[in-house]
C-alpha positions in Angstrom: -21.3 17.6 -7.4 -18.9 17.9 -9.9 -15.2 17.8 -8.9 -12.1 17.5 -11.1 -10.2 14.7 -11.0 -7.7 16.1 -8.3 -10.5 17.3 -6.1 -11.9 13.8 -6.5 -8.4 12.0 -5.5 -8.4 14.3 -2.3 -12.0 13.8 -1.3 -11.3 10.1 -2.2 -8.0 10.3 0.8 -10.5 12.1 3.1 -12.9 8.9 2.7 -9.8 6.5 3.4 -9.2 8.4 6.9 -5.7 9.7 5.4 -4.3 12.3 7.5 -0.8 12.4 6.7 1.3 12.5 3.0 4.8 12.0 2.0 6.4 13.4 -1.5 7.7 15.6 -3.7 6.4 17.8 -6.9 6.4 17.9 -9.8 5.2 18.8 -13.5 2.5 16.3 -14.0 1.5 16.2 -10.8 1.2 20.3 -10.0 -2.7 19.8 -10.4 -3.0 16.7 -7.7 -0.6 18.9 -5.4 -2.9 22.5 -6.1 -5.6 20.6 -4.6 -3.8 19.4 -1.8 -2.7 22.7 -0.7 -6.5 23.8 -0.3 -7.3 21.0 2.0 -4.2 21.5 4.0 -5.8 21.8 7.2 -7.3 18.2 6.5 -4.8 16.0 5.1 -0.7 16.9 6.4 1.9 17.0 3.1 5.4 16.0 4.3 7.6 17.1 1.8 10.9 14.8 1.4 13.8 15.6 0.0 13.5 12.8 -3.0 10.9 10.6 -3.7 12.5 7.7 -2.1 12.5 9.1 1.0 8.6 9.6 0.3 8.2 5.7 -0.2 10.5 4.9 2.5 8.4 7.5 5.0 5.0 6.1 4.0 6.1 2.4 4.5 7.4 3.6 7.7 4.3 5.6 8.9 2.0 2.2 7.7 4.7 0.0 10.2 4.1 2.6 13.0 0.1 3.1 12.9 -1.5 0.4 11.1 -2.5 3.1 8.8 -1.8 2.5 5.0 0.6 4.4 4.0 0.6 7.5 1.2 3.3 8.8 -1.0 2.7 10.9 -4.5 5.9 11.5 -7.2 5.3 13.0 -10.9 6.1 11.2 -13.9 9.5 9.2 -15.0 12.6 10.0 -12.9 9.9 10.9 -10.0 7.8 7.8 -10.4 11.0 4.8 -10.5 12.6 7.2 -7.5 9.5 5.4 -5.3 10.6 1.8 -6.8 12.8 0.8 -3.5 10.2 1.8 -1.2 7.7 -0.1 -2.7 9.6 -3.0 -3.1 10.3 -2.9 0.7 6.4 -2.5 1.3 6.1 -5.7 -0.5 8.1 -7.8 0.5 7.6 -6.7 4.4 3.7 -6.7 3.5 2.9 -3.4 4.3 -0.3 -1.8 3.4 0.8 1.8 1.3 -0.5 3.1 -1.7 1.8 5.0 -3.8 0.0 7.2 -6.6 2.1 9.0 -9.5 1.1 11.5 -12.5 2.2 10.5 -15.6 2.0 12.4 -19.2 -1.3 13.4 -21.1 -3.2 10.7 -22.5 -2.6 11.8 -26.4 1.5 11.2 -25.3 1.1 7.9 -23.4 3.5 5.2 -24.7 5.3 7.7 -27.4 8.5 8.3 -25.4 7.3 11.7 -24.2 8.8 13.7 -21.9 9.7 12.0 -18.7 7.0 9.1 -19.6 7.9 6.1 -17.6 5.9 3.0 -17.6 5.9 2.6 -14.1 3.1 0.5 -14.0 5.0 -1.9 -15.2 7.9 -1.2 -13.9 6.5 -1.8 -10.5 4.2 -5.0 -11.5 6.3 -7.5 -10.0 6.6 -5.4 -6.5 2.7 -4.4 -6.3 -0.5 -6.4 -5.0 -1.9 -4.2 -8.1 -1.6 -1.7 -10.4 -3.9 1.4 -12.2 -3.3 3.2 -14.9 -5.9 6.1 -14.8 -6.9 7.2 -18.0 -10.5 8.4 -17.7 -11.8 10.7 -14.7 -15.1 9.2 -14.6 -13.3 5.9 -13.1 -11.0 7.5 -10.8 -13.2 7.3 -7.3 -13.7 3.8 -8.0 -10.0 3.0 -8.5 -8.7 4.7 -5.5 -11.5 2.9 -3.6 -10.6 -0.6 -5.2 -6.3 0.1 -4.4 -6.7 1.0 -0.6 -8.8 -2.3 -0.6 -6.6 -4.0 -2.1 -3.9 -2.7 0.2 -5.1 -3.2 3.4 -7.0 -6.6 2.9 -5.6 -10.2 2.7 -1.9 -10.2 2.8 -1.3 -6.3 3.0 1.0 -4.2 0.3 1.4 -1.5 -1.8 -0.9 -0.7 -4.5 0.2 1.6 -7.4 -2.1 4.1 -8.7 -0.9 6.4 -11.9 -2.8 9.1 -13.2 -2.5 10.7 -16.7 -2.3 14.5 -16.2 -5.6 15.2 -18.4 -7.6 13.4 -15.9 -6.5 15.2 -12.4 -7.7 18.4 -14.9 -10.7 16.8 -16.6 -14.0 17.5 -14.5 -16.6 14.7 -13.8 -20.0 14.1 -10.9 -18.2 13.3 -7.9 -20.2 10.9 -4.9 -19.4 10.8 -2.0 -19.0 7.4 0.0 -18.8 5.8 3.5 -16.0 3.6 3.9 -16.8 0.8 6.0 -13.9 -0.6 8.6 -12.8 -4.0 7.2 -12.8 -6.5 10.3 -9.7 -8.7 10.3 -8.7 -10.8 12.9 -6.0 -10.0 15.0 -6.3 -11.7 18.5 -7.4 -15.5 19.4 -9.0 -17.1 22.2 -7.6 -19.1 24.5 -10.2 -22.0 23.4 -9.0 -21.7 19.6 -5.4 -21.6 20.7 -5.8 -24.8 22.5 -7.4 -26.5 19.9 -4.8 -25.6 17.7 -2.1 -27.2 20.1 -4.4 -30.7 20.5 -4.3 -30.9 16.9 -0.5 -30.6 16.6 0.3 -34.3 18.0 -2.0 -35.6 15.8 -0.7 -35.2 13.0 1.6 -37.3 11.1 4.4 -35.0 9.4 3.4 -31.4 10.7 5.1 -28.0 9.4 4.9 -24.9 11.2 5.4 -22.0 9.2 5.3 -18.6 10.3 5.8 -15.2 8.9 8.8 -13.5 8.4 8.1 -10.7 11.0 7.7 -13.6 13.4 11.1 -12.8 15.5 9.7 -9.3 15.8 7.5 -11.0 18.3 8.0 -12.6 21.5 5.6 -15.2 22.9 5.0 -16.8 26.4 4.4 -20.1 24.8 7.1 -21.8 23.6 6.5 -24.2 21.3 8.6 -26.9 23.1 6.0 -26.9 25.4 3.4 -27.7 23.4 3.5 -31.8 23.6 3.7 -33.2 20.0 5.7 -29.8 19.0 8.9 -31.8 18.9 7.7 -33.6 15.4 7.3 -30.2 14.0 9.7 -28.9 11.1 10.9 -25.4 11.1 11.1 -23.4 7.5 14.3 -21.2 6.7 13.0 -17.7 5.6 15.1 -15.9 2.5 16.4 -13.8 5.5 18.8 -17.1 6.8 16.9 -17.2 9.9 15.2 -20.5 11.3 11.4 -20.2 12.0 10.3 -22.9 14.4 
């Protein structure tokens, strides 16, 4: 069916089980937000009060629901407003995709009108980054960033979308998104292993992630026997991780 690239982006959330928005309007994104409004009773817009609240909410909402998180901002002042959020995202690895309309292809790179690079402005604080330029591609992008986002190590993606294409019309097909599996419990056989294995070895380092003192575990690892030999990393935070 054919779909401009708007309807596409929408249908494209819908496929991602995205229930719930954050951001604010603008010019070059009036088309993505025009197509929101029709599927309102499908996909929640929370309005913020400036786009860094929209980053700051959507890295908040991915924290709170293991959902990835969604924020939208328009071009230039709009699009650098989302910069602290994402950076937060990243370095807290946060799954969140963060998806900005930039200027018409023809005044790309010419100084336009609140044009903003954000792409790569936001390079070193993304897993990735898309500039859209052709509508035909923009299904598989969208696909490819919540991927990105949610697999591995999670973090925000960036996806920016010249304003032609959320206008530009293009054959639009529908997929199933299939549940990535990712492990996130042990057994009590691979947890034991894991502790025989610590007094062999000869200089062992623990290291743990920095959202490890968010957690609290029954098993200390004094009692694991070996664990004394272990060395503890200090995290950029100051704190000690045993």
């Amino acid at each position: 069916m054919q779909l401009t690239g708007s309807e596409i982006l929408v249908e494209c959330l819908k496929e991602q089980g995205v229930d719930t928005v954050f951001g604010y309007p603008g010019g070059a994104i009036l088309n993505i937000y025009d197509a929101l409004y029709k599927h309102s009773g499908e996909i929640k817009h929370i309005l913020t009060s400036h786009e860094q609240g929209a980053a700051h909410a959507a890295d908040g909402y991915a924290r709170a629901t293991g959902k990835v998180g969604v924020c939208m901002a328009t071009s230039g002042p709009g699009a650098t407003n989302l910069v602290t959020g994402i950076a937060t995202a990243y370095m807290d690895s946060v799954p969140m995709v963060a998806i900005t309309a930039n200027v018409t292809l023809p005044l790309l790179g010419k100084d336009s009108f609140q044009e903003v690079d954000i792409a790569g402005v936001t390079m070193p604080i993304t897993k990735h980054g898309y500039i859209v330029k052709n509508v035909e591609i923009l299904a598989d992008t969208i696909r490819k960033a919540f991927h990105i986002a949610r697999s591995g190590r999670p973090g925000p993606v960036l996806i920016d979308i010249t304003k032609d294409v959320t206008a530009a019309a293009c054959e639009y097909t529908p997929m199933t998104i299939q549940p990535e599996e990712r492990v996130t419990r042990y057994t009590r056989e691979e947890l034991m292993l894991v502790a025989e294995m610590i007094p062999q070895g000869k200089e062992t380092i623990h290291l743990s992630g920095r959202r490890s003192h968010h957690f609290r575990s029954k098993c200390r690892g004094g009692r694991v026997r070996g664990a004394d030999r272990c060395t503890g990393m200090r995290y950029p935070d100051g704190k000690r991780r045993f």
